[in-house]
C-alpha positions as CSV (number, residue, x, y, z in Angstrom):
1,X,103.4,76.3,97.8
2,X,104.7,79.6,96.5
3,X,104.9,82.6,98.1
4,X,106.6,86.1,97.3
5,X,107.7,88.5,99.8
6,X,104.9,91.9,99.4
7,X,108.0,94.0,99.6
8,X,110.9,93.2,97.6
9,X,109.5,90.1,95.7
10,X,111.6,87.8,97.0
11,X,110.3,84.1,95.9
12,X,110.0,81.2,98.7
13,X,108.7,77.7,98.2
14,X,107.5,76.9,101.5
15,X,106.3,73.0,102.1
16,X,102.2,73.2,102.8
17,X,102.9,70.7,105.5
18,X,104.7,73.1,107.5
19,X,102.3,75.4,107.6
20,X,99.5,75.4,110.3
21,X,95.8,75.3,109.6
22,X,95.2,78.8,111.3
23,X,98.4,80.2,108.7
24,X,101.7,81.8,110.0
25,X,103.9,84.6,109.7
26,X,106.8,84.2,107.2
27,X,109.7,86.5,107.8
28,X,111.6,87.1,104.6
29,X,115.3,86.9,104.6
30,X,115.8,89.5,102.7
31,X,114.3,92.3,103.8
32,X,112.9,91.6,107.4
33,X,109.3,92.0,106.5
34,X,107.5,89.8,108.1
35,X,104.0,88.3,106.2
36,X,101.1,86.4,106.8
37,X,101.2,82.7,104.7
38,X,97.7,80.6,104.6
39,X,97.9,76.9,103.6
C-alpha cells in the first residue's frame, strides 16, 4: 500500500499486512507528523 505524508509529501510503501484491522498511526520520518493509515 501507498501512503504519502499530509505534510511534506513524503511517499512510504507500507506492507497491508502490518497494518491492523482498526488502522494505525504512521509517523513520518521526515517531518514528525504523525498520521492515521487504514488497511
Amino acid at each position: 500500500m501507498k501512503v504519502s505524508c499530509p505534510s511534506c509529501q513524503t511517499n512510504y510503501n507500507i506492507d497491508d499486512r502490518r497494518i491492523p484491522p482498526g488502522g494505525a498511526k504512521l509517523k513520518c520520518a521526515r517531518c514528525q507528523t504523525t498520521f492515521p493509515i487504514k488497511a
